[in-house]
C-alpha positions in Angstrom: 0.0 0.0 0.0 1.2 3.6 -0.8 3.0 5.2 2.0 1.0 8.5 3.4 2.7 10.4 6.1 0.7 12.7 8.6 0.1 16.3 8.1 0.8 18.6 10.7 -2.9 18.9 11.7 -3.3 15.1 12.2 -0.2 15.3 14.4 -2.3 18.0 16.4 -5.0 15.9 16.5 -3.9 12.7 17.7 -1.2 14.7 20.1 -4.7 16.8 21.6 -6.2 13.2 22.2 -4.2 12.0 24.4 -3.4 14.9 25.7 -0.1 16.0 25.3 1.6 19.1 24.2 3.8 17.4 21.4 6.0 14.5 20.5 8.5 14.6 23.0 6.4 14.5 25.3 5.8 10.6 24.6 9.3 10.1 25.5 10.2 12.6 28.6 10.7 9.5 30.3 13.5 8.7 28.6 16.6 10.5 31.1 18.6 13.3 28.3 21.9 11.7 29.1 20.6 8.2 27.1 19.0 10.3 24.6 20.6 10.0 21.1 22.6 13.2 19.8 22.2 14.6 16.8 23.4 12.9 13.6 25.7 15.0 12.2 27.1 12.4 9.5 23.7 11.7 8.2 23.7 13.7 5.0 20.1 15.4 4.3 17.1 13.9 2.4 17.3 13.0 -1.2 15.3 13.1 -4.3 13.8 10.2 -5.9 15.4 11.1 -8.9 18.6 11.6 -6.9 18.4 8.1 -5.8 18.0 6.3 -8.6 21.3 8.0 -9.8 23.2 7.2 -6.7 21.9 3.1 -6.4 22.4 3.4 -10.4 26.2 4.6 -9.6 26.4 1.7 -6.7 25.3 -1.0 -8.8 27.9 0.0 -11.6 30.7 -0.7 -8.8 29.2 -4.2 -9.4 32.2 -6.5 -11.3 32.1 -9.8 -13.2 35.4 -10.8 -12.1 35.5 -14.3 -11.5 35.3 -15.3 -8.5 37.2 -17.4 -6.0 36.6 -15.8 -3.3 34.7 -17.4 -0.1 35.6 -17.0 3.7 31.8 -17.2 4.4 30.4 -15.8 1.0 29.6 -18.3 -1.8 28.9 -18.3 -5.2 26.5 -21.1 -6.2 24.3 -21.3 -9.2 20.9 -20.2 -8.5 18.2 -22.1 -10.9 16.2 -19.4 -12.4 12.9 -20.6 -10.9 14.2 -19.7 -7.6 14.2 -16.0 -7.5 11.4 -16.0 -9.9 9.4 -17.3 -7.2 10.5 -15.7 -4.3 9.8 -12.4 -5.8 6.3 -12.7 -6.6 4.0 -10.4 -4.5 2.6 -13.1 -2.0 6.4 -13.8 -0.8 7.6 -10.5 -1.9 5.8 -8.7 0.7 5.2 -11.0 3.2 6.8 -9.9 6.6 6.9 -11.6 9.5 3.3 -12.4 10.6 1.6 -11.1 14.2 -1.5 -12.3 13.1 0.1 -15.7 12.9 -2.9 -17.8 12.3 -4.4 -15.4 9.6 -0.9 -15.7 7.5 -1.5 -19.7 6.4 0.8 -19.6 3.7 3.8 -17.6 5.6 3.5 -20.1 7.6 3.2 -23.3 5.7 6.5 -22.4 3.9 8.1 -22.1 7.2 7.2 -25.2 8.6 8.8 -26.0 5.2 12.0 -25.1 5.7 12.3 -25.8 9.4 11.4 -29.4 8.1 14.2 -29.3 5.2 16.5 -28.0 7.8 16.3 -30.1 10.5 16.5 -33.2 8.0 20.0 -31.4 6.8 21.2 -30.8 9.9 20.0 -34.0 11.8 18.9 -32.0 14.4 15.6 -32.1 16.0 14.0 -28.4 15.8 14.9 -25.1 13.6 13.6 -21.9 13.9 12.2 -19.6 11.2 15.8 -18.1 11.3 17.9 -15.2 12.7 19.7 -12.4 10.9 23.0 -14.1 9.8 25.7 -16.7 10.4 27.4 -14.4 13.1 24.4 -13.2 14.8 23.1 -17.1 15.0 26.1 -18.0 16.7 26.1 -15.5 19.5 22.3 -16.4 20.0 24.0 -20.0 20.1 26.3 -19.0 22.6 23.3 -17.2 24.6 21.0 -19.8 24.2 24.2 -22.7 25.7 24.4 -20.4 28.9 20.4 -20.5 29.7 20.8 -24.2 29.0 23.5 -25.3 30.6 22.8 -25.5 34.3 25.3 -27.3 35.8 28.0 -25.3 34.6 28.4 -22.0 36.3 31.5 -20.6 34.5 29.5 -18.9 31.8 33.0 -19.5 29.9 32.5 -20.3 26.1 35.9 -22.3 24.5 35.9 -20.8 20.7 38.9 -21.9 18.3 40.6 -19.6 16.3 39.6 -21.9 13.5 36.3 -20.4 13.6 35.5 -18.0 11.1 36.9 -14.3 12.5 33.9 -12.3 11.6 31.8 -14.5 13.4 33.3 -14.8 16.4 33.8 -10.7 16.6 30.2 -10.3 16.3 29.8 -13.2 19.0 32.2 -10.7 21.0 30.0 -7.6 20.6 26.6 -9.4 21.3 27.7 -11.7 24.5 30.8 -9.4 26.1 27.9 -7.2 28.2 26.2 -10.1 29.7 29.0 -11.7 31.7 30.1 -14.4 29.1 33.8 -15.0 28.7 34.7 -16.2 25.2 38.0 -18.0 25.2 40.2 -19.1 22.0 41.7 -22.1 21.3 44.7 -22.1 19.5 44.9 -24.4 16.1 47.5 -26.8 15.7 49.9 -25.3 12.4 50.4 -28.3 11.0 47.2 -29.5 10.5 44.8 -26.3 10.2 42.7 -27.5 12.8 42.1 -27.8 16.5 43.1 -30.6 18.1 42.0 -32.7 21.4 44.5 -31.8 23.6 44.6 -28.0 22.6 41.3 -27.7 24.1 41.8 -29.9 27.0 44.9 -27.3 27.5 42.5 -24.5 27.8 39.8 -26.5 29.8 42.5 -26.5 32.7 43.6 -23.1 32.3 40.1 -22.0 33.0 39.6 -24.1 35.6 37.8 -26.9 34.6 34.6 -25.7 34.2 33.4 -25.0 30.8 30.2 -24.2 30.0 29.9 -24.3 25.9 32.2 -25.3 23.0 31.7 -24.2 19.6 33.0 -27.0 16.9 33.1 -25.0 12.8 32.7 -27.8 10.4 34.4 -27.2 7.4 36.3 -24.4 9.3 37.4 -21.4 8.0 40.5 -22.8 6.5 38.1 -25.3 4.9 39.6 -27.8 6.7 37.3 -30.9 8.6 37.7 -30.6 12.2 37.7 -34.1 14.6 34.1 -33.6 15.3 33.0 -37.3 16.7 35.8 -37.4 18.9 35.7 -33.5 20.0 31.8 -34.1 20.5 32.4 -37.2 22.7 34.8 -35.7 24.6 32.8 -32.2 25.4 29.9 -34.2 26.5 31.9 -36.8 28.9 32.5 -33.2 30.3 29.0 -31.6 30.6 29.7 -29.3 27.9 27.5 -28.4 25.2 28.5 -28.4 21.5 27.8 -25.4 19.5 28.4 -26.4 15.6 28.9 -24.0 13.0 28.3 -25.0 9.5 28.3 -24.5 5.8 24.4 -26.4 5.4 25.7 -27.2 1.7 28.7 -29.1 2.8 26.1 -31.4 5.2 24.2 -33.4 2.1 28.3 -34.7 1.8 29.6 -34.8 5.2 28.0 -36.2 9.0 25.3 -33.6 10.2 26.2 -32.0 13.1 23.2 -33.9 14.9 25.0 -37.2 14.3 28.5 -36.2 15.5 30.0 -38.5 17.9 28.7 -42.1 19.1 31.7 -43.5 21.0 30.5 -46.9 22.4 31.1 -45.6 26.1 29.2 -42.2 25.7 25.0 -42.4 25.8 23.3 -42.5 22.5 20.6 -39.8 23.2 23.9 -38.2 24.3 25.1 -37.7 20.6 25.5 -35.5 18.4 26.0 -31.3 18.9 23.6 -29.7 21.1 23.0 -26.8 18.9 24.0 -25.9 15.3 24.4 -22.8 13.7 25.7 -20.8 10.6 24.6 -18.8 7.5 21.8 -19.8 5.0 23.3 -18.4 2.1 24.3 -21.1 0.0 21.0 -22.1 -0.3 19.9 -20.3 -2.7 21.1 -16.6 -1.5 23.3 -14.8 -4.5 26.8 -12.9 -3.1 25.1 -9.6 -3.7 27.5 -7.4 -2.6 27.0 -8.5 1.4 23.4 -9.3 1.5 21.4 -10.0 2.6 21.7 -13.8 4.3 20.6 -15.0 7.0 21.6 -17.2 10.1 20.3 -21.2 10.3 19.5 -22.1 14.0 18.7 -25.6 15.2 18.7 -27.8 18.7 18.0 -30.4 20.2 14.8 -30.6 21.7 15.9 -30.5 25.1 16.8 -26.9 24.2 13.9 -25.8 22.6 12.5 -23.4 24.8 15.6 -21.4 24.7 16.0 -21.2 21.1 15.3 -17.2 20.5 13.0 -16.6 16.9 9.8 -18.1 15.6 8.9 -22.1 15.2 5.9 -22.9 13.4 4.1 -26.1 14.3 1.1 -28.1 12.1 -1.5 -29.2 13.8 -5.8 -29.2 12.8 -8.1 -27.0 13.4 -12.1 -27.9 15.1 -13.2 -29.8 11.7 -10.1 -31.7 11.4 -8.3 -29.5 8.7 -5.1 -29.0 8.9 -3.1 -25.6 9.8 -0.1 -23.9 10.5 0.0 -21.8 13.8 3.2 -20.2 16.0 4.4 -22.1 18.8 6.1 -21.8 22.2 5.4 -18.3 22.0 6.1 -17.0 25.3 9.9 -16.7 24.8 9.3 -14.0 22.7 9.4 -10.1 23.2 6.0 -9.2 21.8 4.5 -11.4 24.5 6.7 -11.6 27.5 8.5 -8.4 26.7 12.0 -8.7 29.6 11.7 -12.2 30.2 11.7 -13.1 26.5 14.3 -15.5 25.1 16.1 -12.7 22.6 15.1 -10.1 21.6 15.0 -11.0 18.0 11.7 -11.5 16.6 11.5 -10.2 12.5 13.5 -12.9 10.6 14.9 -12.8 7.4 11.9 -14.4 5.4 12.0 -13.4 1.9 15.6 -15.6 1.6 14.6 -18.0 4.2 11.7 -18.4 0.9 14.6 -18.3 -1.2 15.8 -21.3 0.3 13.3 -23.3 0.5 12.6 -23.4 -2.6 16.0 -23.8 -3.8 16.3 -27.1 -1.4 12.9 -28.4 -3.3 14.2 -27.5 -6.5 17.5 -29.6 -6.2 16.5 -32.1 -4.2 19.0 -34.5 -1.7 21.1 -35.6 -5.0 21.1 -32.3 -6.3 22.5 -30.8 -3.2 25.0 -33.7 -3.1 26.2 -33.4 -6.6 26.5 -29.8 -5.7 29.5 -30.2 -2.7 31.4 -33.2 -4.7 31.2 -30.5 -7.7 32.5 -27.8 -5.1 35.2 -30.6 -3.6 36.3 -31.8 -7.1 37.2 -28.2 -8.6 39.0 -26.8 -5.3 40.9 -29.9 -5.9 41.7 -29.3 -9.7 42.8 -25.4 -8.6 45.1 -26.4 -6.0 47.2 -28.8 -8.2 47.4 -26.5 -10.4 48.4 -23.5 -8.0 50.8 -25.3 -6.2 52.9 -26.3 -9.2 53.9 -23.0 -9.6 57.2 -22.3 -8.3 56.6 -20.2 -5.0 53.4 -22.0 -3.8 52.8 -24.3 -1.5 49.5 -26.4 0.3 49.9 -24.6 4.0 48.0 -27.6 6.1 47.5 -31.1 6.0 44.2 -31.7 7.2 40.9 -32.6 4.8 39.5 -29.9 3.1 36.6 -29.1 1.8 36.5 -26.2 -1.1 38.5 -24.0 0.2 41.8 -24.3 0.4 45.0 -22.2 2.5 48.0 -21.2 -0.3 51.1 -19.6 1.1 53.6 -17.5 -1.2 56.9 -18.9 -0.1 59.7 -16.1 -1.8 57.4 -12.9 -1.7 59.2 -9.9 -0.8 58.5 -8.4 2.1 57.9 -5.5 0.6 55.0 -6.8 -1.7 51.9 -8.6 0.1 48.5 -11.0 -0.9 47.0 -7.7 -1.3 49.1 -6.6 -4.1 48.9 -9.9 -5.5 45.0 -9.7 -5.3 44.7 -6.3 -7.0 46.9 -7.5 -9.7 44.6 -10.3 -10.5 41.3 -8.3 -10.2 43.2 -6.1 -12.9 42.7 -9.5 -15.0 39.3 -10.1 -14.2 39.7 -12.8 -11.5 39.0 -12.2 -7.7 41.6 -14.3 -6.4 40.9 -15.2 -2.7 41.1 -14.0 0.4 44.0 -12.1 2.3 44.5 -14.2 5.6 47.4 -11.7 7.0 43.7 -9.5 8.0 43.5 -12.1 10.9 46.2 -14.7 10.6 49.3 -12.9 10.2 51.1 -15.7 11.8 50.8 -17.4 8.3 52.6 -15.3 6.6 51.8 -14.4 3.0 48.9 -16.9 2.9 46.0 -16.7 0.7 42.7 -18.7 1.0 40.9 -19.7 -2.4 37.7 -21.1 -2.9 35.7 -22.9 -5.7 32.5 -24.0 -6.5 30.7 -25.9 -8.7 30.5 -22.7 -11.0 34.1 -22.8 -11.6 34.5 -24.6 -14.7 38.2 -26.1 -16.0 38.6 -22.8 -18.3 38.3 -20.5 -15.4 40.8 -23.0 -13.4 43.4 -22.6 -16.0 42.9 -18.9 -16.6 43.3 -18.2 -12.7 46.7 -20.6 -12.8 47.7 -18.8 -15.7 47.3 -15.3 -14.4 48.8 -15.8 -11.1 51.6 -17.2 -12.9 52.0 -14.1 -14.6 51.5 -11.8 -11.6 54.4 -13.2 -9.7 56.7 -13.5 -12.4 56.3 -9.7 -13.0 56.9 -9.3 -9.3 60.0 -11.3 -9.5 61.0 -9.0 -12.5 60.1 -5.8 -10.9 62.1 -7.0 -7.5 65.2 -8.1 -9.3 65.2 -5.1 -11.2 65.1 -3.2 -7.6 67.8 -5.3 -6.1 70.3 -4.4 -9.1 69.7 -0.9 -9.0 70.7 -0.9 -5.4 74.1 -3.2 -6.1 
C-alpha cells in the first residue's frame, strides 16, 4: 500500500487526544543523558530522482570478475525458478506475521523449511531463522548459557579456527552479559584444533566449561575431529555449539550425528546446537546481503532457542493448519523475560531457500558439494605447481583451500597480489594476513561448482604471470641498489 505520512494537523489531533503538548512528550521519560545526539554524519534527504542515480552509480561498482573468493560468502548457481518465485508479491511482501494464524501460507512455507532444515542438519527443531551466520552464533552461545545449568563458568571455548567475523560479532553481542569467550589455538600443522589444545584451555580455565563451539568445514576449509571433539565435550558436561556450511552437510555427518563412542550415551550424541549462514541455499553474493543465520537444537533446548517455530496441527473440523508455537519466549509477549530479543526474521531468503532445497532435491545438493570438492581440488594442483606456492595444512578440506607465497618480498603482500589479479578479471581469494598474520603471506581460495576447468586454467595462468612480473620488478630493484 502507498506510504502517506501525517500532516501537521493530524499530528495535532492525535497529540490533543491524548493529551499531550507534542512528540517529545511521549518520551520525557527517557533521562537526556541516554538520549541519542544529533546525527551529524547523516547527510540530508534526497530526491527520488537523486536516488536512482546514486543506487544506479552503486550498482555499476558491481564486477564480473571471476570469483574465487569465499571465507563465508559463496557463489553457487541459483536455478532461475528460484528468484522467480521468491519475488512474486505473495512472498515479496510477506513480513513476519503477528497475526500468525491469519498468515497460512507464511507459515506453511516455514514449517517447510524448518522441516528441510532439520532433516539437513539431523537436528531435532529449527527456527524460522535469525539475521545471519554471526548473529546465530552469538544467540548459540546465549542460548548454551540459559541451558547449561550445571556449569556455572558462563566461559564459552571458541577456536581460532572459527571464522573471524563471526566470532567478533559473538564478541560484541555476549561481552555485556558476563560471558567469557576464550580461543583455542589451532595446531599449524594441520589447520585444525586438536584434542588436547582444548583440554589445554579446559585446565587453564579451571575446569569448568560451560559451551564449546565445533566450525565444520572451518574457515581454513579444513574438517575438524568432530566425533571425537563431540564425545569428549559431552563426557565433560559441555554443550556443543556447531557452526556450519548447510551445503557441505548433504556430503559430510550432520552435526546432529557427530560422535557415538561406544562408552558415551546414544541420546547423548550428536551437537547440542548448530548454527551458521543460510546463504548457499539459494542466496546470491550480492554485494554482502542480505543472508541470513540457520539455528537448530535439540529438543531438550527448545525453549531457549530465540525466533519463531511454526508447528502443524488441525483445526475444530479436522483441517489441517499452520500456527506459532512456544510463544512466550518471545518479546512481543513476555516483553523482559523473552528468550532474545529478536523476533523479525529474514523471510523473503529464508523463501529463497526453500525453494531452492525443493528445486535440487538431496542428489542435487549432493552433486552440488562433490562439484564444489572436485574443482578446489583441480585449482590447488594446479596452484601449487607453480614455483613459490605451496598447500599450507595437512588436514581434509573441503572447497576451500589455504595457499602460502613462499619467496614474496616483504615489501610486496597477498594484497598486491589480489589487486593484480582483479586487474585480469579474476577475484583471487582472500588475504589471511587480515586475521592470521602468523601465516605469513597466505591466501585462501575457494571454488564452486561454477568454476568450470577454463576459469581453473585462466586463474593458474594469471597468477603465474602476476608473480613472475613481481620477481622481474624485484630483481630489477635489487640491481639498482648493487
Amino acid at each position: 500500500m502507498p506510504f502517506i505520512p501525517h500532516t501537521d494537523q493530524e499530528i495535532t489531533q492525535m497529540l490533543a487526544i491524548i493529551g499531550a503538548d507534542s512528540i517529545e512528550d511521549l518520551f520525557d521519560e527517557i533521562p537526556a543523558h541516554l538520549r541519542a545526539a544529533v546525527m551529524q554524519a547523516i547527510p540530508p534527504g534526497m530526491t527520488e530522482m537523486e536516488i536512482s542515480r546514486l543506487m544506479q552509480q552503486r550498482a555499476e561498482q558491481n564486477t564480473k570478475a571471476v570469483c574465487f573468493l569465499g571465507a563465508g560468502a559463496y557463489q553457487h548457481h541459483i536455478p532461475a525458478a528460484v528468484w522467480e518465485i521468491t519475488t512474486r508479491g505473495e512472498f515479496y511482501s510477506a513480513y513476519t506475521p503477528y497475526q500468525a494464524e491469519a498468515s497460512q501460507g507464511t507459515l506453511q512455507l516455514t514449517y517447510e523449511y524448518q522441516s528441510m532444515m532439520t532433516a539437513l542438519t539431523a537436528m531435532d527443531v529449527s527456527n524460522a531463522s535469525m539475521y545471519d551466520g554471526a548473529s546465530s552464533l552469538a544467540e548459540a552461545i546465549l542460548m548454551a548459557v540459559r541451558a547449561n545449568r550445571k556449569s556455572k563458568s558462563r566461559k564459552i571455548l571458541l577456536p581460532t579456527t572459527v571464522n573471524p567475523v563471526y566470532r567478533q560479532t559473538a564478541y560484541t553481542i555476549v561481552k555485556g552479559q558476563q560471558i567469557e569467550l576464550v580461543e583455542v589455538p589451532y595446531d599449524q600443522t594441520t589447520g585444525t584444533v586438536t584434542l588436547d589444545q582444548i583440554k589445554q584451555q579446559q585446565d587453564k580455565q579451571g575446569g569448568d566449561i560451560t559451551a564449546l563451539v565445533l566450525q565444520q568445514p572451518n574457515f581454513f576449509g579444513c574438517l575438524e575431529a568432530v566425533d571425537e571433539i563431540t564425545d569428549w565435550a559431552h563426557e565433560n558436561n559441555i554443550l556443543l555449539i556447531a557452526v556450519i556450511n548447510p551445503l557441505t552437510m548433504a556430503v559430510l555427518k550432520p552435526p546432529g550425528e557427530w560422535g557415538g563412542n561406544a562408552h558415551v550415551d546414544n541420546n547423548n550424541n550428536g551437537a547440542d546446537i548448530a548454527c551458521g549462514d543460510g546463504q548457499p541455499l539459494g542466496a546470491p553474493m550480492s554485494a554482502g546481503g542480505p543472508y541470513y543465520g540457520l539455528l537448530c537444537c535439540k529438543q531438550a533446548l527448545v525453549r531457549q532457542m530465540p525466533g519463531r517455530i511454526v508447528g502443524r496441527t488441525k483445526d475444530l473440523d479436522g483441517k489441517e493448519g499452520f500456527v506459532l508455537t512456544l510463544q512466550a519466549r518471545e518479546q512481543h509477549i513476555r516483553r523482559s523475560k523473552a528468550t532474545s530479543n529478536i523476533c523479525t526474521n529474514q523471510g523473503l531468503v529464508v523463501t529463497a531457500s526453500t525453494i531452492h532445497m525443493a528445486i535440487m532435491g538431496a542428489k542435487g545438493l549432493e552433486n552440488t558439494a562433490a562439484a564444489c570438492f572436485a574443482n578446489n581440488n583441480k585449482l590447488v594442483a594446479q596452484l601449487t605447481a607453480i614455483d613459490g606456492m605451496e598447500k599450507v595444512f595437512s588436514a581434509t578440506h573441503f572447497h576451500e583451500t589455504v595457499l602460502q607465497f613462499d619467496d614474496l618480498a616483504e615489501d610486496n603482500c597477498v594484497a598486491d597480489i589480489l589487486a593484480a589479479l582483479m586487474k585480469k578479471g579474476i577475484i583471487g581469494g582472500y588475504d589471511l594476513s587480515l586475521h592470521y598474520p602468523e601465516l605469513g603471506h597466505a591466501l585462501l581460495v575457494c571454488t564452486t561448482e561454477m568454476r568450470s576447468e577454463e576459469d581453473i586454467n585462466a586463474y593458474a595462468k594469471a597468477l603465474q604471470e602476476v608473480l613472475c612480473s613481481l620477481n622481474s620488478t624485484q630483481t630489477a630493484a635489487l640491481s639498482e641498489t648493487a
